[in-house]
DSSP file (Angstrom, degrees, kcal/mol; ACC not computed):
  #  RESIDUE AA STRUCTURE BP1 BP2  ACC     N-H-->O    O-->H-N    N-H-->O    O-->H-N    TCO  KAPPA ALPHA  PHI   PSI    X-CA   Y-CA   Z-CA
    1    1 A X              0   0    0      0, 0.0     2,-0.6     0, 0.0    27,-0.0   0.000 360.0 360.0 360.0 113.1    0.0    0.0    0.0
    2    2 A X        -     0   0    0     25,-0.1     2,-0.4    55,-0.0    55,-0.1  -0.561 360.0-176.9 -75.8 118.0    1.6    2.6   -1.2
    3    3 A X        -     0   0    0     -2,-0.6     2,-0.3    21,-0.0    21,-0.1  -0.945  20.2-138.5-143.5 143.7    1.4    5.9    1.2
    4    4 A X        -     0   0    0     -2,-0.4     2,-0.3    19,-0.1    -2,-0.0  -0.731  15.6-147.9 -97.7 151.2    2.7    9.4    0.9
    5    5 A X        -     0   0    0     -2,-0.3     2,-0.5    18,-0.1    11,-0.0  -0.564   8.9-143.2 -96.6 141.3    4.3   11.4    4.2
    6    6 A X        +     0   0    0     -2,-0.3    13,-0.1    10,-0.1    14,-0.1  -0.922  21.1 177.8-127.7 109.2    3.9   15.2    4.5
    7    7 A X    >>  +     0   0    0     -2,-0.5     3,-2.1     3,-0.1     4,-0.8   0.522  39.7 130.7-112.5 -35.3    7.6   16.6    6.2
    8    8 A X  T 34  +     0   0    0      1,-0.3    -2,-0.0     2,-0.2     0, 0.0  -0.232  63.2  19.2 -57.8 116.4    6.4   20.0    6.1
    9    9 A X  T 34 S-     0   0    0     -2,-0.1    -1,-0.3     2,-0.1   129,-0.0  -0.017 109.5-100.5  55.5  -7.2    6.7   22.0    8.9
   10   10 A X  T <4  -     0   0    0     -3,-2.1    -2,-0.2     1,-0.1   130,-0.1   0.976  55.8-168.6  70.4  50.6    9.2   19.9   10.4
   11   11 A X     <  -     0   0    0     -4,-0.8   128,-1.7   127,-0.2     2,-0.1  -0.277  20.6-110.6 -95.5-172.9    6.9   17.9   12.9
   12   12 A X  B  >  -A  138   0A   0    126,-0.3     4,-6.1   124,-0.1     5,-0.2  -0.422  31.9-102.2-111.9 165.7    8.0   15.9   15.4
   13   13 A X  H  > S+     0   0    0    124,-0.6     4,-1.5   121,-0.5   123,-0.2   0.812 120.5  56.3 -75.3 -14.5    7.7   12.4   15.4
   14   14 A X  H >> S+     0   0    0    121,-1.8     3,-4.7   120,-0.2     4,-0.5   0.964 111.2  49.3 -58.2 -75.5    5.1   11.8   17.5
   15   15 A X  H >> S+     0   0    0      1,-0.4     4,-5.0     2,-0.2     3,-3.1   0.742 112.2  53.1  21.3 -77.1    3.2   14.3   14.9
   16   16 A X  H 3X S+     0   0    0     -4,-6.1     4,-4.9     1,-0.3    -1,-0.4   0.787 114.1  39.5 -49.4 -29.6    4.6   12.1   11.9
   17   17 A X  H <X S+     0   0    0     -3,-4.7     4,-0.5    -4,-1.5    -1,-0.3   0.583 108.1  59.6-112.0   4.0    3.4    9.0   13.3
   18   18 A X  H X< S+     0   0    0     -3,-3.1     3,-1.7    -4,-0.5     4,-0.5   0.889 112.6  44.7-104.0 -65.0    0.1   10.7   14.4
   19   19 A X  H 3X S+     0   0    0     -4,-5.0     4,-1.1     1,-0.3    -2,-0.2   0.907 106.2  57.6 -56.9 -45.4   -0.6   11.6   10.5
   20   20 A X  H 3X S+     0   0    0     -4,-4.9     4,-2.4     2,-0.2    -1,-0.3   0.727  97.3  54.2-126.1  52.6    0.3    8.7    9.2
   21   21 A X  H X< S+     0   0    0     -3,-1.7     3,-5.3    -4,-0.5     2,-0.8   0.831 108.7  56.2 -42.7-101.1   -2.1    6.6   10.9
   22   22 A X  H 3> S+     0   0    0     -4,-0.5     4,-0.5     1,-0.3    -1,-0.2   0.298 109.4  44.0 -16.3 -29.1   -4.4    9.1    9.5
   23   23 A X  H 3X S+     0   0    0     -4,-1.1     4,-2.6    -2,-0.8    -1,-0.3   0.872 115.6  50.9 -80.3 -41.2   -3.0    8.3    5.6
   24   24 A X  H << S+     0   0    0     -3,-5.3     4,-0.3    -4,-2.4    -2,-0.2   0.449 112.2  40.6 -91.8   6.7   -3.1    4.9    6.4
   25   25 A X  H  > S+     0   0    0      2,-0.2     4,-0.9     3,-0.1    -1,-0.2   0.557 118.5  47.2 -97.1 -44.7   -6.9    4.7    7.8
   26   26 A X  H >X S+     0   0    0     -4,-0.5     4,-2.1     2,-0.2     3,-1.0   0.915 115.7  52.8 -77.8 -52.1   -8.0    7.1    5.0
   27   27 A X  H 3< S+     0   0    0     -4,-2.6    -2,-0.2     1,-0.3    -3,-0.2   0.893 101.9  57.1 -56.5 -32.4   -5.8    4.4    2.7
   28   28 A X  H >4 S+     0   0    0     -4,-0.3     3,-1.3     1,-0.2    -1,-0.3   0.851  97.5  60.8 -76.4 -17.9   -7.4    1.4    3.8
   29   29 A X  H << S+     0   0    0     -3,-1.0     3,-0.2    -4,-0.9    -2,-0.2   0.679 109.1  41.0 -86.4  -3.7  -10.8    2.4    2.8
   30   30 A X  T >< S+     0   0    0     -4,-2.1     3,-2.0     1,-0.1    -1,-0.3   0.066  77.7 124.5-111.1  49.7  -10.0    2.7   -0.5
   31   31 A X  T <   +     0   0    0     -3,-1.3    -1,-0.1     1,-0.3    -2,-0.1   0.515  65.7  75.2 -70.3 -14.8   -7.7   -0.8   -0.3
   32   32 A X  T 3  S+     0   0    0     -3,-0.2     2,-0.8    -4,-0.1    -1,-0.3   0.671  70.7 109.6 -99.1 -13.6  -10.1   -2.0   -3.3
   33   33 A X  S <  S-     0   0    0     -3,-2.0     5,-0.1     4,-0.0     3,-0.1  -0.341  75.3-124.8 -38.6 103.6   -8.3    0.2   -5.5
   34   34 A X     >  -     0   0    0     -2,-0.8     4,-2.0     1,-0.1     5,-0.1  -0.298   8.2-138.8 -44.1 138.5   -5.9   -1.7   -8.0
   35   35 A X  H  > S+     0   0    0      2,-0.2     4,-5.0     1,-0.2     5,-0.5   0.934 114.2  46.7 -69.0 -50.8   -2.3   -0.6   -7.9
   36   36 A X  H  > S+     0   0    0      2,-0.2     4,-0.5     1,-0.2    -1,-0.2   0.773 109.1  56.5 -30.4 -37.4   -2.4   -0.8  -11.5
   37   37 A X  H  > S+     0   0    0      2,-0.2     4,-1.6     3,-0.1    -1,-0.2   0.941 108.1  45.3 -52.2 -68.4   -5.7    1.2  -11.2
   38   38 A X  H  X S+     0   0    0     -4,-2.0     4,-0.6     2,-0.2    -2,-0.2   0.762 112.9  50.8 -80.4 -21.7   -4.0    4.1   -9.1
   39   39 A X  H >X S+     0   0    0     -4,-5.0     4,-2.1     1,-0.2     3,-1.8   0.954 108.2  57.1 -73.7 -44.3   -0.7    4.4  -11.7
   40   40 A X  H 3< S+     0   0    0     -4,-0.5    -2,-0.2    -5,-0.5    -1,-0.2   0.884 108.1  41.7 -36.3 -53.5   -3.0    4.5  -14.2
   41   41 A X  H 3< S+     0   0    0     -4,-1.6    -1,-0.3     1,-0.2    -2,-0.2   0.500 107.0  58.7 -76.1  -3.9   -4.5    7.4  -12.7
   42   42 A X  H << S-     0   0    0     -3,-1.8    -2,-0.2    -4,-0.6    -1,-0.2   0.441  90.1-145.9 -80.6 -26.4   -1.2    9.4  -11.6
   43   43 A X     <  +     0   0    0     -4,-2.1     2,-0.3    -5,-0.2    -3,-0.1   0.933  33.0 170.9  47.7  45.0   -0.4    9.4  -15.2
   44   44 A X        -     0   0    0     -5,-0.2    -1,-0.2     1,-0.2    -2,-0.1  -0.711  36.0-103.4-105.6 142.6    3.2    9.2  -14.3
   45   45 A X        -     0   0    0     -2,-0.3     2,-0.4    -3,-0.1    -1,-0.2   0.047  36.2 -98.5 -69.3-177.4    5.5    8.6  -17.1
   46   46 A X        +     0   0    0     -3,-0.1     2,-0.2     6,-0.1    -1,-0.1  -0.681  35.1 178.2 -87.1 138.6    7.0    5.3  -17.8
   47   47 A X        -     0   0    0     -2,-0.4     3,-0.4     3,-0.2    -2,-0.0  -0.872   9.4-168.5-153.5  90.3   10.8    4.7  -16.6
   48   48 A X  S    S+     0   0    0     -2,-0.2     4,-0.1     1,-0.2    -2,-0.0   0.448  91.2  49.4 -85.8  -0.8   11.4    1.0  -17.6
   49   49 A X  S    S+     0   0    0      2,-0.1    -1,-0.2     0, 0.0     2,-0.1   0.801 111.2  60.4 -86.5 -28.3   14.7    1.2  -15.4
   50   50 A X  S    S-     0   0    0     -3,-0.4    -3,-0.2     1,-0.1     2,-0.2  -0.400  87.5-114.3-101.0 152.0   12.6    2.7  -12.2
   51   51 A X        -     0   0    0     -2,-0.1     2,-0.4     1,-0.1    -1,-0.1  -0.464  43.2-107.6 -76.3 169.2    9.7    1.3  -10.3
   52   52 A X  S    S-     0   0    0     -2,-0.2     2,-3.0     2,-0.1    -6,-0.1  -0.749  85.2  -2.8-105.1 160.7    6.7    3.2  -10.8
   53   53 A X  S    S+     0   0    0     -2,-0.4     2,-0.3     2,-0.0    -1,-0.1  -0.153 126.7  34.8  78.9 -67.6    5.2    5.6   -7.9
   54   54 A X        -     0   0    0     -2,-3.0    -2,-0.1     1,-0.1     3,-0.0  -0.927  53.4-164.2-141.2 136.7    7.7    4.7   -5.2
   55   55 A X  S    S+     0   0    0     -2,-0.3    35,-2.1    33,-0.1     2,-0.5   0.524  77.1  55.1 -83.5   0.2   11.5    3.8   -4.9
   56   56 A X  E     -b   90   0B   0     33,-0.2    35,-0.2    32,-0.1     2,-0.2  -0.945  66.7-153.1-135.0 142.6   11.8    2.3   -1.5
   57   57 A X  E     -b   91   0B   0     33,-3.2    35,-0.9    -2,-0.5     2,-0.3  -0.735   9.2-168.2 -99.6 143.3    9.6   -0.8   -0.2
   58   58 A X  E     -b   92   0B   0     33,-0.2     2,-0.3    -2,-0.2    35,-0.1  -0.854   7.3-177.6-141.6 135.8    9.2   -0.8    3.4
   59   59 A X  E     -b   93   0B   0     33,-2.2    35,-2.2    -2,-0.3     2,-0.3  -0.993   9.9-171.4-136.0 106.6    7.6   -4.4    5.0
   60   60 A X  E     -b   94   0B   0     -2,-0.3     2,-0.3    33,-0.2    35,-0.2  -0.830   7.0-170.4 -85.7 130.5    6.9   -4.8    8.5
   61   61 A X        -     0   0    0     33,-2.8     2,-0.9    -2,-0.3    35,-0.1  -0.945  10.6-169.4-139.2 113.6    5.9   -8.9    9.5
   62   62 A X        +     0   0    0     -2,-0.3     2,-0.3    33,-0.1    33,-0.1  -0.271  27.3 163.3 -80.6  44.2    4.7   -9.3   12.8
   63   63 A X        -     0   0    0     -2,-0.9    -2,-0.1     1,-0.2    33,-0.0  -0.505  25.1-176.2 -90.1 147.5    4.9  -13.0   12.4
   64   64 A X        -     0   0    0     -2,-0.3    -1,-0.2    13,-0.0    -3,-0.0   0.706  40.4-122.8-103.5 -14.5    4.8  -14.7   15.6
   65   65 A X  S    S+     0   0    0     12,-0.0    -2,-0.1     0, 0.0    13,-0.0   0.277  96.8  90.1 110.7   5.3    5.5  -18.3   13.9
   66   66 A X  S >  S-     0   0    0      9,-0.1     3,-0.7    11,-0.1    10,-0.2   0.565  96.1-126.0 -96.3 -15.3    2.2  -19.7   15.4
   67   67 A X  T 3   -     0   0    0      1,-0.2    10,-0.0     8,-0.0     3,-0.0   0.431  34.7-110.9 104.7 -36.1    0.2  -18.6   12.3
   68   68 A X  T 3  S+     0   0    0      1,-0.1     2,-0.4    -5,-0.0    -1,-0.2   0.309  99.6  70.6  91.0 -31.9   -2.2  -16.6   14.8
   69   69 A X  S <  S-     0   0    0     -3,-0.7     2,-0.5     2,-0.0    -1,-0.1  -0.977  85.9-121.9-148.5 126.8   -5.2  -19.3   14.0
   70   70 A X        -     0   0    0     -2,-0.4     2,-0.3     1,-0.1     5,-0.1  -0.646  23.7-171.1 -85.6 137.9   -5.1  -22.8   15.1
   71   71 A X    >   -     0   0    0     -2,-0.5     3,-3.4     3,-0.1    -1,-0.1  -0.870  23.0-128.3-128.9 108.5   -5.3  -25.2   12.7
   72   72 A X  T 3  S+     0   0    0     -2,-0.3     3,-0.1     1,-0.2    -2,-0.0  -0.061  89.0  10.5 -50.5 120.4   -5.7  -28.7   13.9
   73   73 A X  T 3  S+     0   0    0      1,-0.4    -1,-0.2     0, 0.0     2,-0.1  -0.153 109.2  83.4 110.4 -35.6   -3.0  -31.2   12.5
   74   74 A X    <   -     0   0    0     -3,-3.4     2,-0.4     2,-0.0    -1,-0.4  -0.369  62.3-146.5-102.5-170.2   -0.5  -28.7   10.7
   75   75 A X        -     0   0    0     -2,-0.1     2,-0.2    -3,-0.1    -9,-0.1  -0.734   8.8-148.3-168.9 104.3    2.1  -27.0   12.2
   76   76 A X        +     0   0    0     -2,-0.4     2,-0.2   -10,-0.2    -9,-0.0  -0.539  23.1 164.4 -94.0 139.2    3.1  -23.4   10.9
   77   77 A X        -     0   0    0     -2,-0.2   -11,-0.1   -10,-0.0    -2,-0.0  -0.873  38.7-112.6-155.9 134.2    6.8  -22.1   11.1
   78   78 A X        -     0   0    0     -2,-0.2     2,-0.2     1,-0.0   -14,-0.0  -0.051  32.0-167.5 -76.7 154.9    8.4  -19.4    9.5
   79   79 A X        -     0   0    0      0, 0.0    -1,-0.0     0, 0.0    -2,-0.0  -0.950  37.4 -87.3-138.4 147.4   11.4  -20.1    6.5
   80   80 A X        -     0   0    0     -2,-0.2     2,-0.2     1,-0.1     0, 0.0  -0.197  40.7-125.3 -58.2 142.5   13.6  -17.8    5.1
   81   81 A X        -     0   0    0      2,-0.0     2,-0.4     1,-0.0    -1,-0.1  -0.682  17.6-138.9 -88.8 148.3   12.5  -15.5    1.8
   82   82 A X        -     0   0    0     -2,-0.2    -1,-0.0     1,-0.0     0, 0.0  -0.808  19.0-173.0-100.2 143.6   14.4  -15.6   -0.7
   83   83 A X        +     0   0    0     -2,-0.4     3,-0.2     1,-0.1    -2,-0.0  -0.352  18.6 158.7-118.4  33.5   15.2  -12.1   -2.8
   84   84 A X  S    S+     0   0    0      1,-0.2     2,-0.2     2,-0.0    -1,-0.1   0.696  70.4  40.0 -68.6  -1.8   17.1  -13.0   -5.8
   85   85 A X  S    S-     0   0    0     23,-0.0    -1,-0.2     3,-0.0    23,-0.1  -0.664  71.6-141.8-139.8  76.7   16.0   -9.7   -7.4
   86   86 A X        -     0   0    0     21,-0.3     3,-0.1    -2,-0.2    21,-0.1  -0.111  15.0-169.7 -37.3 127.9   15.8   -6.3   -5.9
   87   87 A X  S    S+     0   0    0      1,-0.3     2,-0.2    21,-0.0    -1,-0.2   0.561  71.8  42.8-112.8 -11.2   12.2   -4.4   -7.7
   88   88 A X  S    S-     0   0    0     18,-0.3    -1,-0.3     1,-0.1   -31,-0.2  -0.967  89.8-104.6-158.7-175.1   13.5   -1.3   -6.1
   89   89 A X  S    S-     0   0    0     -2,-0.2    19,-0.7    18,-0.1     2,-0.6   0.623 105.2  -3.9 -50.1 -58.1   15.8    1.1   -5.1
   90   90 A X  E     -b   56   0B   0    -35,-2.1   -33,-3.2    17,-0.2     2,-0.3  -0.989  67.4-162.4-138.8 125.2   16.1    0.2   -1.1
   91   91 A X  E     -b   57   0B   0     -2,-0.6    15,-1.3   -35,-0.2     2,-0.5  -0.812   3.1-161.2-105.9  94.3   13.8   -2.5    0.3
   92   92 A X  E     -bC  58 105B   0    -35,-0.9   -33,-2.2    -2,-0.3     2,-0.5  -0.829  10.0-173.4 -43.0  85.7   13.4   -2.6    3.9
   93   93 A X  E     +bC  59 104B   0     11,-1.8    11,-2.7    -2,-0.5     2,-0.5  -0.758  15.5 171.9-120.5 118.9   12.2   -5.7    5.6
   94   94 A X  E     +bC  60 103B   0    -35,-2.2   -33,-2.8    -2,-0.5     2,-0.3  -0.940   6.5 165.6-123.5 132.7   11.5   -5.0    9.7
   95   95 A X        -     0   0    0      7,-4.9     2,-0.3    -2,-0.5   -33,-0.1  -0.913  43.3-112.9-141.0 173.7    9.6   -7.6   12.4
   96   96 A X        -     0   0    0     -2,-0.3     2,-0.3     5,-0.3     5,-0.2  -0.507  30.7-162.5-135.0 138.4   10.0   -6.9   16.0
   97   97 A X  B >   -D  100   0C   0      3,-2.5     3,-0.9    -2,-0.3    -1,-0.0  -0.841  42.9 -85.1-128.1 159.3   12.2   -9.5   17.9
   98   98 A X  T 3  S+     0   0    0     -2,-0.3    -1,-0.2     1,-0.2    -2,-0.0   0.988 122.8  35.1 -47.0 -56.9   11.9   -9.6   21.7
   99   99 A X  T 3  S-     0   0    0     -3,-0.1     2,-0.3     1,-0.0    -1,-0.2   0.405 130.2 -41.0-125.2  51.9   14.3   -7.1   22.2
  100  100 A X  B <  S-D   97   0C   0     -3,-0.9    -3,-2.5     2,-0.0     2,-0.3  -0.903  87.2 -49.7 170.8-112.2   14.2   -4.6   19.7
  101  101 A X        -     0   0    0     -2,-0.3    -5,-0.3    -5,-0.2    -3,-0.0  -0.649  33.2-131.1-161.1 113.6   13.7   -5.0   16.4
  102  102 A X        -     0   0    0     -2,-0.3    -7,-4.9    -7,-0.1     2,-0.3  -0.112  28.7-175.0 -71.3 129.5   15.1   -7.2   13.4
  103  103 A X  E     +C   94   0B   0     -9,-0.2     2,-0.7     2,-0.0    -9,-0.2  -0.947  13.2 175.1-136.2 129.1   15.9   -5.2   10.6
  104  104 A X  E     -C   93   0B   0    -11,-2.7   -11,-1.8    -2,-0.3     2,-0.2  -0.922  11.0-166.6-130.7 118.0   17.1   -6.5    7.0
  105  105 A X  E     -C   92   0B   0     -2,-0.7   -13,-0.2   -13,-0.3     2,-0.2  -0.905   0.5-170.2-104.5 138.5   17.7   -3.9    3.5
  106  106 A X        +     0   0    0    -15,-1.3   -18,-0.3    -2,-0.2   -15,-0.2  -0.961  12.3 170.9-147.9 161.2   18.1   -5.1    0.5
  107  107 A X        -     0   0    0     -2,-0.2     2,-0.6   -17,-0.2   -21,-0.3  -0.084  39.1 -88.9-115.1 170.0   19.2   -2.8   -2.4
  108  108 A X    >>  -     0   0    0    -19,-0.7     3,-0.9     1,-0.1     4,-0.8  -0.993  33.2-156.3-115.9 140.2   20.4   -2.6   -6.3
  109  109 A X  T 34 S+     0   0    0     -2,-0.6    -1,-0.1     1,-0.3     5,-0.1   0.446  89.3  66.9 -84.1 -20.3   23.7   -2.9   -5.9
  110  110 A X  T 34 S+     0   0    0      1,-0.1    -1,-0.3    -3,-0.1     3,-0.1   0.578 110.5  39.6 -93.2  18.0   24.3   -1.3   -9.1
  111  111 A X  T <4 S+     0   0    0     -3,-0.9     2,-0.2     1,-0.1    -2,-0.2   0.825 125.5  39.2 -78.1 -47.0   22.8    2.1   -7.3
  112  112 A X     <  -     0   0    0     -4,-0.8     5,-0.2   -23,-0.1    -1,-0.1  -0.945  63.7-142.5  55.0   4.5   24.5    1.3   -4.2
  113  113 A X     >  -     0   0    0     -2,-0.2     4,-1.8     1,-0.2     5,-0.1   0.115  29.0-119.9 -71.3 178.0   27.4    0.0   -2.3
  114  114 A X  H  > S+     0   0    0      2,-0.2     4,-1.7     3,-0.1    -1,-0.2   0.767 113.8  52.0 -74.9  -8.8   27.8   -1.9    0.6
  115  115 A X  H >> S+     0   0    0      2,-0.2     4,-1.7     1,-0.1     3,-0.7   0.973 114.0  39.7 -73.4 -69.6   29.6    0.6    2.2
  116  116 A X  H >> S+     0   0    0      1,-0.2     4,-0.8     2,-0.2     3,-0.7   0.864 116.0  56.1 -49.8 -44.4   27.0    3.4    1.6
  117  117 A X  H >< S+     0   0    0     -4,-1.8     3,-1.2     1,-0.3     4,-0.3   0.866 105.0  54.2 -38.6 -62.3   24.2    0.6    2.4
  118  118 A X  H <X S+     0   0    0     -4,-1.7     4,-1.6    -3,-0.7    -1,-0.3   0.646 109.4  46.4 -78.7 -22.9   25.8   -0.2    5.8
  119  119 A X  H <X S+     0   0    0     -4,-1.7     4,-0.9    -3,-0.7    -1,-0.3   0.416 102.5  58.6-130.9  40.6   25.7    3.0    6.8
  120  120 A X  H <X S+     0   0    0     -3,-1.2     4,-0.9    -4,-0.8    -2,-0.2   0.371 104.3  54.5 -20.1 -51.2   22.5    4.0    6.0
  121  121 A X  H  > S+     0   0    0     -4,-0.3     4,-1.6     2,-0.2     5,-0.3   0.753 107.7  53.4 -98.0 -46.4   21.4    1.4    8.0
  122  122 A X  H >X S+     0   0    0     -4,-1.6     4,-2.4     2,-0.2     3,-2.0   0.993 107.3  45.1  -8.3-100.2   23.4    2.9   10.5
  123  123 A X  H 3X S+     0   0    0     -4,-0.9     4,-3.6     1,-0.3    -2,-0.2   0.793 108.2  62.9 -30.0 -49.3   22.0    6.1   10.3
  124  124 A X  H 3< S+     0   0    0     -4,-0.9     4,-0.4     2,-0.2    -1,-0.3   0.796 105.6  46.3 -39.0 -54.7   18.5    4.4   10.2
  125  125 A X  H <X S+     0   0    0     -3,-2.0     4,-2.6    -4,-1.6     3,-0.4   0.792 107.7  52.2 -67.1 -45.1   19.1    3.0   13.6
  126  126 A X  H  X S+     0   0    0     -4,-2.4     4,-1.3    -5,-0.3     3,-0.4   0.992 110.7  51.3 -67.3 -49.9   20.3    6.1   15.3
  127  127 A X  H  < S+     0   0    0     -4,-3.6     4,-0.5     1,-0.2    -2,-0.2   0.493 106.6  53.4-101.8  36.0   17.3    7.8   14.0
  128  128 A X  H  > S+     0   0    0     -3,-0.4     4,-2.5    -4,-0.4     5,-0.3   0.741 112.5  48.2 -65.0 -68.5   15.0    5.0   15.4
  129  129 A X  H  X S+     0   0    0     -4,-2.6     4,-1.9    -3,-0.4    -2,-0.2   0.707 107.7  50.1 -53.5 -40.8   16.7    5.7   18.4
  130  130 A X  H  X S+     0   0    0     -4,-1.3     4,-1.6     2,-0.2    -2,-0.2   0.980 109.6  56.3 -68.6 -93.3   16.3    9.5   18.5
  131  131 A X  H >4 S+     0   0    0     -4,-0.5     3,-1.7     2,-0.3    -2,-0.2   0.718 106.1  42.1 -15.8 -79.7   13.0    9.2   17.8
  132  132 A X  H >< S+     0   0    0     -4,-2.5     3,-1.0     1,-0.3    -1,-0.2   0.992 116.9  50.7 -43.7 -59.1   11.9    6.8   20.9
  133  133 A X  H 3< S+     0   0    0     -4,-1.9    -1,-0.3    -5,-0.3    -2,-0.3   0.795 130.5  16.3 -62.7 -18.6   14.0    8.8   23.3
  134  134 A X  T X<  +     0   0    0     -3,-1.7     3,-0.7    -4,-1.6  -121,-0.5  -0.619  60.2 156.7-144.7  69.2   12.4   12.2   22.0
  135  135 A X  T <  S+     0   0    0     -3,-1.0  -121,-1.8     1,-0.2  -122,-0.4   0.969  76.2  64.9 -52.5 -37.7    9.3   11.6   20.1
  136  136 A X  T 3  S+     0   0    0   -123,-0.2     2,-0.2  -124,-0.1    -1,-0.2   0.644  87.5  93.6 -83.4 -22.6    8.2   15.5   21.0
  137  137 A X  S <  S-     0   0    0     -3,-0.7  -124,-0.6    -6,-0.2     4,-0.1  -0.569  86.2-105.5 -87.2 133.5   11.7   17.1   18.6
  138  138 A X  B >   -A   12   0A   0     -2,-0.2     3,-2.1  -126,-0.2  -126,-0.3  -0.308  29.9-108.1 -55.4 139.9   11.0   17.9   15.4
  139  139 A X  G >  S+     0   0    0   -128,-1.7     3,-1.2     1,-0.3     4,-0.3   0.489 112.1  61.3  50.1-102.5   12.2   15.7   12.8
  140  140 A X  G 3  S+     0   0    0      1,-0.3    -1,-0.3     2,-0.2    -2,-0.1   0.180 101.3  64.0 -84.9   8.1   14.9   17.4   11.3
  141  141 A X  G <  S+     0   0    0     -3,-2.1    -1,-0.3    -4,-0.1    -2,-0.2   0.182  93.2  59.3-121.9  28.7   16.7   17.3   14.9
  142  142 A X  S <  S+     0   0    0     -3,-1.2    -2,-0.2    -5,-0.1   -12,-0.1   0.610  79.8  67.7-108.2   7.7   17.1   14.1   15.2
  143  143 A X              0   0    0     -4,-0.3   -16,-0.1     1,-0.2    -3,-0.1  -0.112 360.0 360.0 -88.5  40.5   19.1   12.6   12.4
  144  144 A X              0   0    0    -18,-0.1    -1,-0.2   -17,-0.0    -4,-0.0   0.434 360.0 360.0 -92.0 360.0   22.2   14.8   14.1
């Protein structure tokens, strides 16, 4: 589900995370929307190198490895995914581990390095961090 962010004003995260519930509430009711549907209706040109609409995937899986719903006789457990093909620029795959949260990118390599990647991911974490400890600071003062 694709969802857009509004930075403007510099709000804090609490703010950010207050709106976008609010994107993503308004976004599930129209969830019967095709993605196909909605480029169609952006009119955005074609970039056969580029995904269309957005370049970075972010996937949060709260799986807890029972599956959530008992089903008598089988027995659900999670296996690794396999990527062999990045579809865009930065993928982000996060699930929540006891104690913190498991966190996995994976990238085109010819955009890329591992160097820049790694500390990215870096950065990412510090302003994860920033964030919990001051949810009330705008933004733009906490990737410092």
């Amino acid at each position: 589900l694709p969802l857009r962010a509004d930075l403007s004003g510099d709000p804090t995260y609490r703010e950010l995370l207050a709106a976008t519930r609010e994107t993503l509430l308004d976004a599930l009711d129209h969830q019967d929307i095709t993605f196909g549907r909605m480029v169609t209706a952006l009119n955005t040109p074609l970039d056969l190198g580029r995904a269309q609409i957005f370049q970075v995937l972010f996937v949060f899986d709260e799986f807890d490895g029972d599956g959530g719903v008992p089903l008598p006789g089988l027995r659900i457990e999670e296996f690794p995914l396999a990527i062999p093909k990045t579809l865009h620029d930065v993928m982000l795959y996060a699930r929540p581990i006891p104690d913190g949260l498991h966190t996995r990118f994976v990238y085109d390599s010819g955009l890329f390095t591992e160097a820049t990647m790694a500390s990215i991911a870096q950065r990412y974490e510090d302003l994860l961090r920033a964030a919990v400890d001051h949810p009330d600071h705008p933004l733009s003062s906490l990737g410092r």
